[in-house]
BAMI-188575 format. One record per atom (N, C-alpha, C, CB): residue in one letter; x, y, z negated. Coordinates in steps of 0.2 Angstrom, whole numbers, padded with zeros to 4 digits, always signed. Last residue first. Glycine has a CB too. Layout:
<bazas>
aXYZ...
</bazas>
This chain:
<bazas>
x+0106+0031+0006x+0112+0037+0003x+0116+0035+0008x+0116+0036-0004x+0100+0021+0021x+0101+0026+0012x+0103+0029+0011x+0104+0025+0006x+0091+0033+0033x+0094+0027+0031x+0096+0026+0024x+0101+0026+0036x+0082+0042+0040x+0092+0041+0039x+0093+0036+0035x+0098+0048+0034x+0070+0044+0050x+0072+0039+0045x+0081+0040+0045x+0070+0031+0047x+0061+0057+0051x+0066+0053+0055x+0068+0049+0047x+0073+0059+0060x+0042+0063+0057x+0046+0061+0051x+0053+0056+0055x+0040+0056+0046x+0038+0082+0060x+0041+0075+0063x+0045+0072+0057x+0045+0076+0070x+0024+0090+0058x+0028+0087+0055x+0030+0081+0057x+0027+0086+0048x+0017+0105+0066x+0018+0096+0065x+0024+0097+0063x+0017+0090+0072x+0017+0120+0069x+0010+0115+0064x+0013+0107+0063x+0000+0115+0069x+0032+0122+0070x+0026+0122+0075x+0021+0119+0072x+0027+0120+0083x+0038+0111+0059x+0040+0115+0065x+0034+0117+0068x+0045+0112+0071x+0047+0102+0049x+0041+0106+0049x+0043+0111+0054x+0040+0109+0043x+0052+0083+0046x+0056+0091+0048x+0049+0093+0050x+0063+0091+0056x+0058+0074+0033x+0051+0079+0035x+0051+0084+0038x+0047+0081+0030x+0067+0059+0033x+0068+0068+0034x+0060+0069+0036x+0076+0071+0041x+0072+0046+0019x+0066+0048+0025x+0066+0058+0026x+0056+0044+0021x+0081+0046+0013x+0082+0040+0017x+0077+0043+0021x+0081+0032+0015x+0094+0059+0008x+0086+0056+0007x+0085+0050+0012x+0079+0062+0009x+0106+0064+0009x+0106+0060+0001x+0098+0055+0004x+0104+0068-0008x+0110+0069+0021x+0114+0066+0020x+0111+0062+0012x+0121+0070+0019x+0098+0078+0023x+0097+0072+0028x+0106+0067+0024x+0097+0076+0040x+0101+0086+0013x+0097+0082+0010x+0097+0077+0015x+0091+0085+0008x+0113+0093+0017x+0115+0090+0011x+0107+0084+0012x+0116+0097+0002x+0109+0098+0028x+0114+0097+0029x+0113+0094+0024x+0118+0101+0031x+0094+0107+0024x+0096+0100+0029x+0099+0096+0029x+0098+0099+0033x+0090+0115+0015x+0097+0115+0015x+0096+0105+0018x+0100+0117+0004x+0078+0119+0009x+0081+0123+0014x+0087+0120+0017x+0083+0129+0012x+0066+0107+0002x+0075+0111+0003x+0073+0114+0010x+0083+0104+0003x+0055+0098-0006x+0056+0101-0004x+0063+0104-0003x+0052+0103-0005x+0056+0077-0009x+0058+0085-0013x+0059+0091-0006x+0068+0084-0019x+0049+0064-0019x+0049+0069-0011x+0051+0077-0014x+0039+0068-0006x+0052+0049-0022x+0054+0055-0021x+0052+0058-0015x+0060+0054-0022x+0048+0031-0032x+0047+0038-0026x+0048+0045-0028x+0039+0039-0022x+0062+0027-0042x+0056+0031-0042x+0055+0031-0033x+0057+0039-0047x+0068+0014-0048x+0062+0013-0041x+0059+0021-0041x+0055+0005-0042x+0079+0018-0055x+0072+0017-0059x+0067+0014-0055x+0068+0025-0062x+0091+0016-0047x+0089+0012-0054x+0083+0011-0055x+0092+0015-0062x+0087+0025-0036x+0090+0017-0036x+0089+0014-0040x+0097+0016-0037x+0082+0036-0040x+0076+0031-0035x+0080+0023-0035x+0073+0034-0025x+0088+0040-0052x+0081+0038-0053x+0076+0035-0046x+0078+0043-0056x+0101+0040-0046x+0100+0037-0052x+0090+0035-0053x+0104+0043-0058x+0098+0051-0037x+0100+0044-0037x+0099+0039-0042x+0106+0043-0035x+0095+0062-0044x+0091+0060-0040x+0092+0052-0039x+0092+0063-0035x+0109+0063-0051x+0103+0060-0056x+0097+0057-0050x+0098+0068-0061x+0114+0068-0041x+0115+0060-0044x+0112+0057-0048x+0120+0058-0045x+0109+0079-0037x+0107+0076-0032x+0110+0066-0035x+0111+0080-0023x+0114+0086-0048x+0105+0086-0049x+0104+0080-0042x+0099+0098-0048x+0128+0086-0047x+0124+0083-0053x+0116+0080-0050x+0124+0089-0060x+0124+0094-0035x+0130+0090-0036x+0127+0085-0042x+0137+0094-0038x+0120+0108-0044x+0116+0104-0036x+0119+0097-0035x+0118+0110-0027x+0129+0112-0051x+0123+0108-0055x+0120+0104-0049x+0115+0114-0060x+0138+0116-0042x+0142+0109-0046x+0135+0107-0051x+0151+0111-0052x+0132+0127-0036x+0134+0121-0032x+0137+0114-0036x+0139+0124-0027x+0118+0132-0046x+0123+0134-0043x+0126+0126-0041x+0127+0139-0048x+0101+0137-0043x+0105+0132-0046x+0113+0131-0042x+0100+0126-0046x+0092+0143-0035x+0094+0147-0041x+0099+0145-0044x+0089+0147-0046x+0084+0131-0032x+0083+0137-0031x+0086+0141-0034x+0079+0139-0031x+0081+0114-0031x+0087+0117-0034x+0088+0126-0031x+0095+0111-0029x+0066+0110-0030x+0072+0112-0036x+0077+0114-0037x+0073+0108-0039x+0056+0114-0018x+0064+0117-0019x+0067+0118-0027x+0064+0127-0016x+0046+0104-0028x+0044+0109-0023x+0051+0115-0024x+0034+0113-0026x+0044+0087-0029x+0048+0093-0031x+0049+0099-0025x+0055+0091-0033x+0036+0076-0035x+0036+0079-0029x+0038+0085-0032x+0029+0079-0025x+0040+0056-0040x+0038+0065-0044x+0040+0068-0036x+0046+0069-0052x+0032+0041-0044x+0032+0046-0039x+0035+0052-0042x+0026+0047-0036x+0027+0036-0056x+0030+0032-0053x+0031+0036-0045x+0025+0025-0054x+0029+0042-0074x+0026+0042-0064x+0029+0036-0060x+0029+0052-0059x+0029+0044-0089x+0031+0036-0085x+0029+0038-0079x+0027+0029-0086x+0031+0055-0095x+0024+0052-0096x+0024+0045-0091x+0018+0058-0092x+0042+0058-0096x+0043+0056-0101x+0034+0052-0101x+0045+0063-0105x+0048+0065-0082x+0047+0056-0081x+0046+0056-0090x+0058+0050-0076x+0044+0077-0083x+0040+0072-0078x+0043+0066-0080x+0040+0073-0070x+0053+0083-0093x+0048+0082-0095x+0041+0079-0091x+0049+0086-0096x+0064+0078-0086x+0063+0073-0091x+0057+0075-0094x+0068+0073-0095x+0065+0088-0075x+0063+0084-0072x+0062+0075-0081x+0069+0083-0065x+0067+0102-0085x+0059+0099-0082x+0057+0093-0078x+0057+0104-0078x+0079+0098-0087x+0074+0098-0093x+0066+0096-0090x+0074+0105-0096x+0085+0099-0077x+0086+0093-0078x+0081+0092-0083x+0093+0092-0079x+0083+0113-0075x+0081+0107-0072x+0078+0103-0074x+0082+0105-0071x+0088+0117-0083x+0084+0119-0084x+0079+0114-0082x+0083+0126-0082x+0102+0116-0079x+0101+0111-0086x+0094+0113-0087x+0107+0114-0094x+0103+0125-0068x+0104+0120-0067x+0102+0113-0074x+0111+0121-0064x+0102+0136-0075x+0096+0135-0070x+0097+0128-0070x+0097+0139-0061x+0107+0136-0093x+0109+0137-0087x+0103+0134-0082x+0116+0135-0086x+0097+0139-0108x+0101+0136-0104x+0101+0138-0097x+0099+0130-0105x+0089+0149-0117x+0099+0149-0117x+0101+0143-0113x+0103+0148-0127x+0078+0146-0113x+0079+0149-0111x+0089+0151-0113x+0073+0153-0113x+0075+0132-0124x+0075+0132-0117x+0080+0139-0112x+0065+0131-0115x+0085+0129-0139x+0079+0134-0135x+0080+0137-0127x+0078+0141-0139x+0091+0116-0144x+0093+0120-0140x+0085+0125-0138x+0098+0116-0133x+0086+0102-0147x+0087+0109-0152x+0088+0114-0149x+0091+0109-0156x+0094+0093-0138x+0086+0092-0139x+0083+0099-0143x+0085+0084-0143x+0105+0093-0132x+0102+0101-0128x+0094+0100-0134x+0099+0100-0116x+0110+0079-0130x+0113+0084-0135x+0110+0091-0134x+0120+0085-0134x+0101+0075-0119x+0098+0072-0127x+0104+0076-0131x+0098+0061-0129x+0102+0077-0105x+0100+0081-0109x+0101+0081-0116x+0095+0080-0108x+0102+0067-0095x+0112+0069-0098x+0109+0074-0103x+0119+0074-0089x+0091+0060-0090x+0092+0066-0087x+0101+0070-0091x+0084+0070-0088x+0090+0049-0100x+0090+0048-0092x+0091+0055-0088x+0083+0046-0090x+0089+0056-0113x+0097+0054-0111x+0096+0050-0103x+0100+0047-0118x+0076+0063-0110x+0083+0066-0111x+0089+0064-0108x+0085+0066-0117x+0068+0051-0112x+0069+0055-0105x+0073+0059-0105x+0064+0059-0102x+0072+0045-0124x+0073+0039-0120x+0073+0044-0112x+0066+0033-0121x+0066+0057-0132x+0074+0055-0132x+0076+0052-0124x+0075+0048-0139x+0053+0053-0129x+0057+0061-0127x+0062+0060-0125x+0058+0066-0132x+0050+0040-0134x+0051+0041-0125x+0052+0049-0127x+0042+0039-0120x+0052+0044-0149x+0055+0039-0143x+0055+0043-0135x+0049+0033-0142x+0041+0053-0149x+0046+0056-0150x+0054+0052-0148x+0045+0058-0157x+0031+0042-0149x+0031+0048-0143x+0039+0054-0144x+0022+0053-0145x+0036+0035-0159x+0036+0032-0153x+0035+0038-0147x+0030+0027-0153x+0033+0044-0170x+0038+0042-0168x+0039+0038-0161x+0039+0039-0173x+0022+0056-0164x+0024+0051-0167x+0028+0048-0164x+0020+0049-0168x+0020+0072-0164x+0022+0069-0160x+0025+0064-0165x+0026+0072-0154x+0001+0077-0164x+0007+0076-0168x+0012+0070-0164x+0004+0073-0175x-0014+0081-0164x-0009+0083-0158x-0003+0081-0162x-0008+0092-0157x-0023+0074-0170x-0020+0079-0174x-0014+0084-0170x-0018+0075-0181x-0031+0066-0161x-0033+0071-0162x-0028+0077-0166x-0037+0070-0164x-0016+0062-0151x-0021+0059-0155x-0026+0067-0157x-0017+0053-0162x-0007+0062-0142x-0004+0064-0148x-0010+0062-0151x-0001+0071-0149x-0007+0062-0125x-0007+0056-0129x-0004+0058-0138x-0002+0050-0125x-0010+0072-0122x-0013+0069-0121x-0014+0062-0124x-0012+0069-0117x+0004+0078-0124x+0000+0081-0126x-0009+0077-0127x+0002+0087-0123x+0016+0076-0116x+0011+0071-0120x+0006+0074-0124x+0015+0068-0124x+0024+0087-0112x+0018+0085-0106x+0014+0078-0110x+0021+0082-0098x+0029+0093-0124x+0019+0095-0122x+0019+0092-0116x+0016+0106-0120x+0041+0086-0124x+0033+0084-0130x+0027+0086-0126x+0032+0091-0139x+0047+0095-0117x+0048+0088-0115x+0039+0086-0117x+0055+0083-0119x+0046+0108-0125x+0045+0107-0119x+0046+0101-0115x+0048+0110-0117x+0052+0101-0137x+0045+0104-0139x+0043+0105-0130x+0046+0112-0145x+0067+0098-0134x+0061+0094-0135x+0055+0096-0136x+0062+0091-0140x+0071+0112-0131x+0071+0108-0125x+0064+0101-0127x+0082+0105-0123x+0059+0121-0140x+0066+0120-0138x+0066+0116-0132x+0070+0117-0144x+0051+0142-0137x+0052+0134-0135x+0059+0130-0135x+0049+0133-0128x+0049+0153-0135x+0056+0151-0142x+0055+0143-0141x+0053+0154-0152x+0058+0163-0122x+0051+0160-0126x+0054+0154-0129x+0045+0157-0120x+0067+0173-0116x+0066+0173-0124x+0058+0167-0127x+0064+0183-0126x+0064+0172-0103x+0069+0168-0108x+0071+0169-0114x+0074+0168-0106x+0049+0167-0096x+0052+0174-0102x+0058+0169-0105x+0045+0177-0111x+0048+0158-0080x+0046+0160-0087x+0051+0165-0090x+0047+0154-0093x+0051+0149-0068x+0049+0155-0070x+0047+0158-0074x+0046+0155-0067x+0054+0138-0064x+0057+0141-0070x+0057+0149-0072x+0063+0140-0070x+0042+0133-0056x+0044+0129-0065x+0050+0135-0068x+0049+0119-0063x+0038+0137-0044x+0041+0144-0050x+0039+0140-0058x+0034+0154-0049x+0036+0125-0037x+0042+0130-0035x+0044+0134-0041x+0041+0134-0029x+0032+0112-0048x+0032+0117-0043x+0038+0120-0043x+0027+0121-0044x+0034+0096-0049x+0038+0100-0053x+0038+0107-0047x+0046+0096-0054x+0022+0079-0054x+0025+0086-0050x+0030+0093-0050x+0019+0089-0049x+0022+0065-0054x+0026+0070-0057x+0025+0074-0050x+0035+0068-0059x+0009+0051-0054x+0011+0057-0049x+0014+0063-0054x+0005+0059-0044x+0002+0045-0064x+0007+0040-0059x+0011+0045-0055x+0004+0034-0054x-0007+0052-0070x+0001+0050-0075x+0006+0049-0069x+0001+0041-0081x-0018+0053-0062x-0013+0060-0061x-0006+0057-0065x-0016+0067-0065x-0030+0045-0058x-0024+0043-0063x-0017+0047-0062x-0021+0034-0062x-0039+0048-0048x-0041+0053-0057x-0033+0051-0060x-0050+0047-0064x-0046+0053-0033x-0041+0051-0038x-0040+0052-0044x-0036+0053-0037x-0054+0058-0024x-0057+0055-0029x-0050+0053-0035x-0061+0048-0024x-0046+0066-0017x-0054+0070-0020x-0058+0067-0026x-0061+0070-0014x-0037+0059-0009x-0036+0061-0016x-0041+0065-0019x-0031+0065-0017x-0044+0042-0009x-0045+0049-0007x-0042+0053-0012x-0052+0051-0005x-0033+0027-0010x-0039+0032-0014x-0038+0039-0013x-0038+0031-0023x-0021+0022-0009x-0024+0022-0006x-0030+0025-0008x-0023+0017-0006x-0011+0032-0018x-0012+0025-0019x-0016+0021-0017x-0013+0024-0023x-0021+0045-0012x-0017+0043-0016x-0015+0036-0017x-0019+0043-0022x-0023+0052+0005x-0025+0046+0003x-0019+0045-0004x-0025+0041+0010x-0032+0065+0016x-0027+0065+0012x-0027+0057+0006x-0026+0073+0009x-0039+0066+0032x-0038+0064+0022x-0033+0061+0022x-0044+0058+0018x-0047+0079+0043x-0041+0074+0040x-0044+0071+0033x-0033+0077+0039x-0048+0099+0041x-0050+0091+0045x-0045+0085+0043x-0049+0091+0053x-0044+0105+0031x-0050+0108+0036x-0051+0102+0038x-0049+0114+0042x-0039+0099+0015x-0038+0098+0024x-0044+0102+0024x-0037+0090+0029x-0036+0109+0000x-0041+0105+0004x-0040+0105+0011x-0048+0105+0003x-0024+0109-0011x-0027+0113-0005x-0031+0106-0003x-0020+0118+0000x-0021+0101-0022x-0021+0107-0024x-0024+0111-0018x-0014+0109-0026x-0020+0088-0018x-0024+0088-0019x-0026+0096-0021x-0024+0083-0023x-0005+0083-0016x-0009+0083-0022x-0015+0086-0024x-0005+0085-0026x-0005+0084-0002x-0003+0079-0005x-0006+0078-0011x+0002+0079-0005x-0007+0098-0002x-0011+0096+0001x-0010+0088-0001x-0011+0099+0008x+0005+0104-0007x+0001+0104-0012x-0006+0102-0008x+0002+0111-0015x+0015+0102+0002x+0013+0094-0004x+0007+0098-0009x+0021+0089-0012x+0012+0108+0012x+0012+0102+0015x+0011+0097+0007x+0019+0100+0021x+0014+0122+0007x+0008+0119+0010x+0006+0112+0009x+0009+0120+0017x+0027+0119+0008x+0025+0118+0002x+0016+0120+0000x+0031+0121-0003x+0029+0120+0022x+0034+0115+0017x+0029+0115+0011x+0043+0119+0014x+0026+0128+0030x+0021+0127+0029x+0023+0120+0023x+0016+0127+0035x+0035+0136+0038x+0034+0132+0038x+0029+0126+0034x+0038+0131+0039x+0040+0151+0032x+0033+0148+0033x+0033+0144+0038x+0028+0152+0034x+0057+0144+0034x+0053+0149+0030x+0045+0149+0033x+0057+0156+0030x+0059+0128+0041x+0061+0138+0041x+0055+0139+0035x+0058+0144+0051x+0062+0113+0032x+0059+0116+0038x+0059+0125+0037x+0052+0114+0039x+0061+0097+0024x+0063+0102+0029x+0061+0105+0030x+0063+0103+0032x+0058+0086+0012x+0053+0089+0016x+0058+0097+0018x+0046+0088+0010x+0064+0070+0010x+0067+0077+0010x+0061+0081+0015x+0075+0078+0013x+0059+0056+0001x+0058+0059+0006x+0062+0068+0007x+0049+0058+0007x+0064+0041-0003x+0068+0047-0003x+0066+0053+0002x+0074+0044-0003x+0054+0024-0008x+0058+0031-0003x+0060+0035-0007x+0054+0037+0001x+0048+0017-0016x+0054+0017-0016x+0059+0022-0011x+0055+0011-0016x+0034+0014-0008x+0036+0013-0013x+0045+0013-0011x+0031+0007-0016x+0029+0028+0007x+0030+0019+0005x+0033+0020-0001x+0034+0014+0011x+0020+0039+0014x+0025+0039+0010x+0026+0033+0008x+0024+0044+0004x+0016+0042+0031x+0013+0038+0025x+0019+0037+0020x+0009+0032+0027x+0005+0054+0041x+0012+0050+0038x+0010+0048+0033x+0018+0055+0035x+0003+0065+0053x-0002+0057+0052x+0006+0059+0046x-0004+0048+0060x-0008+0081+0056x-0003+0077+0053x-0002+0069+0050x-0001+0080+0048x-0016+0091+0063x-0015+0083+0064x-0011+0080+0063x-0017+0080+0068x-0007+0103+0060x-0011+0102+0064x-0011+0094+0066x-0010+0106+0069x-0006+0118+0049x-0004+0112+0052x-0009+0109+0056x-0002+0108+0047x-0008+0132+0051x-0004+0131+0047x+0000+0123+0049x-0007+0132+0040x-0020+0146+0059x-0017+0139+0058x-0012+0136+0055x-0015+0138+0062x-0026+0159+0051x-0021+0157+0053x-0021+0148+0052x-0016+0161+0051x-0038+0162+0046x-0041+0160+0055x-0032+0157+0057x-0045+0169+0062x-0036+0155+0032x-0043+0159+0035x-0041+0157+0043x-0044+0169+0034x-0026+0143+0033x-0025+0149+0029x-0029+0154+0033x-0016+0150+0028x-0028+0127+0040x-0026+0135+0040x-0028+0137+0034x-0028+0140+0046x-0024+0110+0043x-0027+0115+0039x-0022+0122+0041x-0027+0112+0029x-0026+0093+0047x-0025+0101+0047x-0029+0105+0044x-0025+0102+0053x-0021+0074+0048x-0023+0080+0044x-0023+0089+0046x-0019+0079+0039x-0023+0062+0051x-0026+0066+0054x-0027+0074+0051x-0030+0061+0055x-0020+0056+0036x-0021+0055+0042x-0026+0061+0046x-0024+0049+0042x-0007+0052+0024x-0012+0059+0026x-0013+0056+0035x-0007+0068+0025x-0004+0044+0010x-0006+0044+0016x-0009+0048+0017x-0008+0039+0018x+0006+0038-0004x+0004+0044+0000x+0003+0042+0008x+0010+0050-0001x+0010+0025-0006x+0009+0027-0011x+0005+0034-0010x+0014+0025-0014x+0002+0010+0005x+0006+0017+0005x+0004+0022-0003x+0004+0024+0014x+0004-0006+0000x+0000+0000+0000x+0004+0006+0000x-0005+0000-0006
</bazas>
């Protein structure tokens, strides 16, 4: 079963066109890199994935299931473009920002129990975090910011995460790290990946599947592994 399937898909923005009968299907254990110029419609294209924009025509398909109808949101990490966008004075630490995506699972008294304070740790030290766990989010560099917000998607278990240009802002020896953590979690963990970039040259070298955006269609090319 494709874990993401869009058939026949298009959609504009009022009378402007954007995309136009887009077929593709994301399979278990990819590495997709989603390409392409500036309004290319890059991040158009997963927030139509996740359900956040509706096709004018087509469907969009979760784990085989319309996403109109999809309800088990755990299995799908999302990490938008303005994640780091915040006040860096906000007094949050790195573990109190991992904590609130469990917030669902703390019971009525909202309390993170030992086991939920487990799996924090347990997504820290998968992301090189777990000495930062005290640290307040905003005294860390772009690149450790990251890494924070991708342990606060894998702390709810997904089985997919969709990154909208994580590395923006993030200087060239964190981009370096942040592409071998990538590895680390579709080799070791089986995650699916799909991450938005500008940057072709590095991601047709790391992703096995390329999403080049051009003229309303998306041509998909296979590179192969790492």
């Amino acid at each position: 079963m494709d874990m993401i399937r869009m058939t026949n898909v298009s959609f504009q923005y009022g009378q402007l066109p954007v995309l136009r009968n887009v077929n593709l299907a994301v399979k278990k254990g990819e590495f997709w890199g989603i390409v392409g110029p500036n309004g290319s419609a890059k991040s158009t294209l997963i927030k139509l994935m996740l359900g956040l924009l509706k096709p004018d025509q087509g469907t969009v398909f979760l784990f085989g299931i319309p996403v109109s109808q999809f309800r088990e949101w755990s299995r799908i990490g999302y990490i938008p473009q303005n994640v780091r966008e915040f006040n860096a004075g906000f007094p949050a630490t790195v573990e109190e920002m991992v904590s609130a995506n469990l917030m669902s699972q703390m019971g009525l008294f909202k309390r993170v129990t030992p086991r939920l304070k487990e799996k924090v740790e347990e997504a820290l030290e998968i992301v090189g975090m777990q000495d930062y766990a005290s640290k307040r989010i905003g005294q860390l560099s772009g690149g450790q910011q990251q890494r924070v917000f991708i342990a606060r998607t894998l702390v709810s278990s997904p089985e997919m995460i969709l990154m909208d240009e994580p590395l923006v802002g993030v200087d060239v020896d964190s981009q370096e790290k942040f592409y071998q953590l990538m590895e680390k979690l579709n080799r070791e963990m089986g995650l699916t990946l799909m991450m938005v970039s500008h940057d072709i040259g590095v991601v047709s070298e790391r992703a096995s599947r390329i999403a080049c955006m051009s003229r309303y269609q998306v041509l998909v090319h296979d590179t192969g592994d790492f």
